[in-house]
BALOBA-1460 file (C-alpha; in Angstrom, 3 decimals):
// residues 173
<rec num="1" residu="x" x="0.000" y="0.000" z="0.000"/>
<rec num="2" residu="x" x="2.743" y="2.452" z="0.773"/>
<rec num="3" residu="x" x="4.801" y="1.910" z="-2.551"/>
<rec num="4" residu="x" x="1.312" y="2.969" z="-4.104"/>
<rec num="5" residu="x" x="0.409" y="5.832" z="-2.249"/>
<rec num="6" residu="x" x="0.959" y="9.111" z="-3.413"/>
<rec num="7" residu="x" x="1.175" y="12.577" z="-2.075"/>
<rec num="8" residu="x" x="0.543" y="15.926" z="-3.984"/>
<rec num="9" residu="x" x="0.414" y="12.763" z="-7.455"/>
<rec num="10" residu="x" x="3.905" y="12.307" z="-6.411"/>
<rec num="11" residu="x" x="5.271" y="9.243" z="-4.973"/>
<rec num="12" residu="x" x="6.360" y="8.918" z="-1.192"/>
<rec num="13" residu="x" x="9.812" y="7.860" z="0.235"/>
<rec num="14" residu="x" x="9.937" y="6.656" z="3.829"/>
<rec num="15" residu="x" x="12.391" y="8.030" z="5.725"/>
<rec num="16" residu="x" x="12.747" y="5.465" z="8.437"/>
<rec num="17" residu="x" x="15.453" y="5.059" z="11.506"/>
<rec num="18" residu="x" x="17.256" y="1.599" z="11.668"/>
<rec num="19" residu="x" x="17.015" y="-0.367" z="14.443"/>
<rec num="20" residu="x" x="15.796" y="2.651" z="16.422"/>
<rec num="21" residu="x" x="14.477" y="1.160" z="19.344"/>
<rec num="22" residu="x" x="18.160" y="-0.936" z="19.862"/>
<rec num="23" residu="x" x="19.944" y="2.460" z="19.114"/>
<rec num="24" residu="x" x="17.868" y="4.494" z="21.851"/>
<rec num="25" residu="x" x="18.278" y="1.881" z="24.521"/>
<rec num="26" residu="x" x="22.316" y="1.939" z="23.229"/>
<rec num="27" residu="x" x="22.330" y="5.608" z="23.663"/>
<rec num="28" residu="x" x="20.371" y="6.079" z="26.488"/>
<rec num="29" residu="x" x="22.561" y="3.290" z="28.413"/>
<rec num="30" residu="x" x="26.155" y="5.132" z="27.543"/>
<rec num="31" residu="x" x="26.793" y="2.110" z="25.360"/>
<rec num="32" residu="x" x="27.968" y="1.830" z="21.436"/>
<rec num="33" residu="x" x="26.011" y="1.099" z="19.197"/>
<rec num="34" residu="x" x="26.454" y="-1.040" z="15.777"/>
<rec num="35" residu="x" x="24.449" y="-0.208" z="12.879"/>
<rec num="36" residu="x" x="24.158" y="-3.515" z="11.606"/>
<rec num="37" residu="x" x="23.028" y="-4.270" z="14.727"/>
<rec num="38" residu="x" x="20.145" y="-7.414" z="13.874"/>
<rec num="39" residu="x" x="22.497" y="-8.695" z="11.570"/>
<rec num="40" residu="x" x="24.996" y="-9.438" z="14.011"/>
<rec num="41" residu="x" x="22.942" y="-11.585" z="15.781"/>
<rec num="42" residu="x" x="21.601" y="-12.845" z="13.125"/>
<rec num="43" residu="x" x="25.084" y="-14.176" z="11.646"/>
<rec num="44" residu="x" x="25.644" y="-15.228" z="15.416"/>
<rec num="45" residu="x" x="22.826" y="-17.004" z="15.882"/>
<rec num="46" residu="x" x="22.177" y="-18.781" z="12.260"/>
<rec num="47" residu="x" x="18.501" y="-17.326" z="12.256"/>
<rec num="48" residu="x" x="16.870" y="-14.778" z="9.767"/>
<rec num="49" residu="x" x="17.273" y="-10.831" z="10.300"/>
<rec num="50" residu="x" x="13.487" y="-10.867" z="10.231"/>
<rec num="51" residu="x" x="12.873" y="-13.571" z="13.244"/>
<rec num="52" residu="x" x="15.979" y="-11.256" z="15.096"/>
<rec num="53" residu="x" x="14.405" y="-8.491" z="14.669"/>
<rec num="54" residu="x" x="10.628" y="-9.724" z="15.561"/>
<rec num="55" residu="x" x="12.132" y="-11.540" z="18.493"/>
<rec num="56" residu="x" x="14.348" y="-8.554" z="19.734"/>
<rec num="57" residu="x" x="11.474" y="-6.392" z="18.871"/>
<rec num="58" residu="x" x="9.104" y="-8.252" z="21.461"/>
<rec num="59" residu="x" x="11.962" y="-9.338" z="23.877"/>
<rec num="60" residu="x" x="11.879" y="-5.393" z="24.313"/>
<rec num="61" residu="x" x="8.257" y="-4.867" z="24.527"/>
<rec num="62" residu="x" x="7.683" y="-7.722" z="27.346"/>
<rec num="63" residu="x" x="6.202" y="-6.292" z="30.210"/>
<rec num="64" residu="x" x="7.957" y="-9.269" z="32.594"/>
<rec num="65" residu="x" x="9.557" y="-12.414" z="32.403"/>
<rec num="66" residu="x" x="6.193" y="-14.008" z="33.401"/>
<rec num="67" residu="x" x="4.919" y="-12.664" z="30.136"/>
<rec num="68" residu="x" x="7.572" y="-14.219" z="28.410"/>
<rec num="69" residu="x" x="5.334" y="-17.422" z="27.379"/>
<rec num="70" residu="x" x="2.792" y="-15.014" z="25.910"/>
<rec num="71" residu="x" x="5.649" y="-12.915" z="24.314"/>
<rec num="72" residu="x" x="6.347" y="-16.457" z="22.914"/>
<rec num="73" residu="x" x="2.995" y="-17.452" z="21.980"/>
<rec num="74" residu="x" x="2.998" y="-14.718" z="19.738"/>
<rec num="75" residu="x" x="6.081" y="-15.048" z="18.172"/>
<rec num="76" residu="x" x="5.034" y="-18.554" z="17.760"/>
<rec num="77" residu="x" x="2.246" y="-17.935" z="15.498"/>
<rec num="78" residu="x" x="4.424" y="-15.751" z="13.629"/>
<rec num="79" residu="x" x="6.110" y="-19.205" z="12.961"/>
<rec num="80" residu="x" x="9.540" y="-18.292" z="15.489"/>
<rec num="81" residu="x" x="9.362" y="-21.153" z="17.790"/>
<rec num="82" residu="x" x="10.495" y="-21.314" z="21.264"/>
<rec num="83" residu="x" x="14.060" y="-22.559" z="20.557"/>
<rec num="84" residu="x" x="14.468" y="-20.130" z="17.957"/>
<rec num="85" residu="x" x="13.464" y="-16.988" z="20.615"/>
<rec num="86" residu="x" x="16.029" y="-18.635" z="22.961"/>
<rec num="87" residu="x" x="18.904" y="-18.624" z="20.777"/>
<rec num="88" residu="x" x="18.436" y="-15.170" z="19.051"/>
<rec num="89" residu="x" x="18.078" y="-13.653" z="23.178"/>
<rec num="90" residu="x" x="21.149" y="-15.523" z="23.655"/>
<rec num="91" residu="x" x="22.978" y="-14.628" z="21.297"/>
<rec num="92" residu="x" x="22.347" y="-10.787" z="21.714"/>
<rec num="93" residu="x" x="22.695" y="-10.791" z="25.323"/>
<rec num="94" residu="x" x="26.439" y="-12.280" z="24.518"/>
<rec num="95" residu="x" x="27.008" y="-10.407" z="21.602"/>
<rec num="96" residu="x" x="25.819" y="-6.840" z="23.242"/>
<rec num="97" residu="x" x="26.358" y="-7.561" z="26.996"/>
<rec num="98" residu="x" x="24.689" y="-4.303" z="27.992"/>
<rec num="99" residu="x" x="21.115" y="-5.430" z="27.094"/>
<rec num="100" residu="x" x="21.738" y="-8.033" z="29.845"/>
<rec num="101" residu="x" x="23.566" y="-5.610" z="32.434"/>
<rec num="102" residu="x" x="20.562" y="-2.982" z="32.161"/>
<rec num="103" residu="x" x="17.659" y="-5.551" z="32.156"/>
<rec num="104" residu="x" x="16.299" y="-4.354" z="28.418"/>
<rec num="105" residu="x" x="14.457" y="-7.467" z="27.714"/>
<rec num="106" residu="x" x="11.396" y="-8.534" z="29.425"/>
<rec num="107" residu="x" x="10.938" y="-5.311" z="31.541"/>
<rec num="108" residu="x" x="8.670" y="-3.181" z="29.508"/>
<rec num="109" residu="x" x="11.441" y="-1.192" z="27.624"/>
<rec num="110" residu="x" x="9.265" y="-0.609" z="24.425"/>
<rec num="111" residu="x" x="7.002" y="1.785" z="26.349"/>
<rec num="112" residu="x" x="9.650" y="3.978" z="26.979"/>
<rec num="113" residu="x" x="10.627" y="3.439" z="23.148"/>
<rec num="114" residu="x" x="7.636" y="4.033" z="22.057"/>
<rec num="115" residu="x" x="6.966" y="7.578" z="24.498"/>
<rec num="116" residu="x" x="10.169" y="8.497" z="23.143"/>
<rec num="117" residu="x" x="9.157" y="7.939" z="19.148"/>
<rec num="118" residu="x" x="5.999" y="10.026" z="20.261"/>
<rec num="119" residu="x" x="8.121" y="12.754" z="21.473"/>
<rec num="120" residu="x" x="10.548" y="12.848" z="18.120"/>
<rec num="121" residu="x" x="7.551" y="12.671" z="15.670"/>
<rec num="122" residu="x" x="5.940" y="15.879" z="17.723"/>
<rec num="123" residu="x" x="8.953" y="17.534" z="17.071"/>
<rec num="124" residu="x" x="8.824" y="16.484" z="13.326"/>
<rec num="125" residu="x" x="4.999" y="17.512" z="12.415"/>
<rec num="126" residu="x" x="6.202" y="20.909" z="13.842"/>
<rec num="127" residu="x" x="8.953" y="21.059" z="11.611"/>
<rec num="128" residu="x" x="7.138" y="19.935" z="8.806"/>
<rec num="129" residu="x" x="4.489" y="22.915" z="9.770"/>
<rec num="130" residu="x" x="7.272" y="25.337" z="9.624"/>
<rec num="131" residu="x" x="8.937" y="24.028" z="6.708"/>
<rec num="132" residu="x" x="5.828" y="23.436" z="4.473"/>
<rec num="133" residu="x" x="6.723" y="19.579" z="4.055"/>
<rec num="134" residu="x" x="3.406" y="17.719" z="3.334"/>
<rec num="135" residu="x" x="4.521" y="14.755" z="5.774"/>
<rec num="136" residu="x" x="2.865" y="11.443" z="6.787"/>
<rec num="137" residu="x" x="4.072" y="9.494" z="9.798"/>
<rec num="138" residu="x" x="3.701" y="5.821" z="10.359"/>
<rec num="139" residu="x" x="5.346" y="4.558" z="13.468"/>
<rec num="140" residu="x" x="8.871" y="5.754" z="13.582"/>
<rec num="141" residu="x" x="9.195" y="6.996" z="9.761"/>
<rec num="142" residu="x" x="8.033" y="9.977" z="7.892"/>
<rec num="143" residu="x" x="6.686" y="9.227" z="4.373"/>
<rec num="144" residu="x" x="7.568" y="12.705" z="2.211"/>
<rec num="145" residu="x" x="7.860" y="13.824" z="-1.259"/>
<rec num="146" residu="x" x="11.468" y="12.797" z="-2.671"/>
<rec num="147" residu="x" x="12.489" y="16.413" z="-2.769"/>
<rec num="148" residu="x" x="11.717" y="16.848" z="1.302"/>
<rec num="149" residu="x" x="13.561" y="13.593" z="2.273"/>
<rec num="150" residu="x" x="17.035" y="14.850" z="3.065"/>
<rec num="151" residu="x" x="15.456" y="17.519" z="4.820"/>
<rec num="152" residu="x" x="13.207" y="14.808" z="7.087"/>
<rec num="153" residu="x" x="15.892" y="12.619" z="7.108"/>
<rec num="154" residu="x" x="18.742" y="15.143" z="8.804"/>
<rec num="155" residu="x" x="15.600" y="16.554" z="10.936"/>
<rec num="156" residu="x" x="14.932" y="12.870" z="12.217"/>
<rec num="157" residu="x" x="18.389" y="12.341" z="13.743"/>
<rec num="158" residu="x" x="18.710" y="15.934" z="14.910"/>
<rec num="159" residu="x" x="15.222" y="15.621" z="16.983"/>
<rec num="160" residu="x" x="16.076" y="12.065" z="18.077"/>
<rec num="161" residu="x" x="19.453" y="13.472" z="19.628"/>
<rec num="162" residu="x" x="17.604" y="15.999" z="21.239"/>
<rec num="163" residu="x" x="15.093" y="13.992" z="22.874"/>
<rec num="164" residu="x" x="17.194" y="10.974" z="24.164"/>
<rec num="165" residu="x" x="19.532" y="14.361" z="25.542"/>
<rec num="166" residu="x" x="16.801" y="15.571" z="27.051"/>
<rec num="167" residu="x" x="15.173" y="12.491" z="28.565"/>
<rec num="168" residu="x" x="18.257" y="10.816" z="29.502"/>
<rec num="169" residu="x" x="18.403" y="11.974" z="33.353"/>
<rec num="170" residu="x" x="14.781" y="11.195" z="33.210"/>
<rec num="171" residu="x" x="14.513" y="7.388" z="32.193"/>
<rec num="172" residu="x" x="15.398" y="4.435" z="34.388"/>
<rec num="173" residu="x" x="17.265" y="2.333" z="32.251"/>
């Protein structure tokens, strides 16, 4: 649907952050942060990019580890079974120690994520106000003309600094 949608008859380009939620929790914790980073445990753990990132994705939005078997249910009917969730949060708690030393799976890190998107894209339709970009936003990316993506794009990780900056003190991670 998005390939075919058009704004002002023109098509859209979505201007998207990688791995955003990963790179927040990286940032936000004092830690590095690799941009390749579902790939890495992909290679490490001999699964698909798409189950890592599904099963990172969740890992992150588990409320508890006694939600875990629901956080696997789900990922089961996405057809990621149970050994296959063990090994990718395996292999990223080895490969990326710090997701292990500051608890980011199973304790409700994706609501912070996601408050933290939600503070970035209010920062972005104001931008888009003042700069006259015709803009639509669909989770953590900005769908524009061609001609406004640079723009969005640079305006993305400006905002994003700013917000994990000024949140930092703020969040208990």
């Amino acid at each position: 649907i998005r390939s075919k949608t058009l704004l002002d008859g023109q098509p859209l380009v979505e201007c998207d952050f990688s791995a955003n939620h990963p790179y927040m929790l990286a940032r936000l914790t004092g830690n590095a942060f690799q941009m390749d980073f579902y790939s890495v445990i992909a290679e490490g753990s001999n699964c698909d990019r798409a189950a890592v990132k599904a099963v990172v994705t969740a890992a992150i939005g588990c409320p508890s580890p006694q939600k875990a078997s629901q956080m696997q249910y789900g990922l089961l009917k996405k057809g990621i079974g149970g050994k296959t969730v063990d090994v990718i949060l395996s292999t990223a708690t080895d490969t990326y120690p710090w997701l292990r030393e500051h608890s980011i799976f199973l304790s409700n890190k994706g609501v912070y994520m996601q408050w933290l998107e939600g503070e970035i894209a209010m920062k972005m339709f104001s931008a888009a106000v003042h700069h006259g970009i015709p803009m639509v936003n669909v989770h953590d990316a900005y769908a524009v003309n061609q001609k406004h993506s640079a723009k969005v794009d640079a305006l993305m990780n400006q905002y994003r600094e700013e917000v994990l900056e000024a949140y930092k003190p703020v969040l208990a991670i």
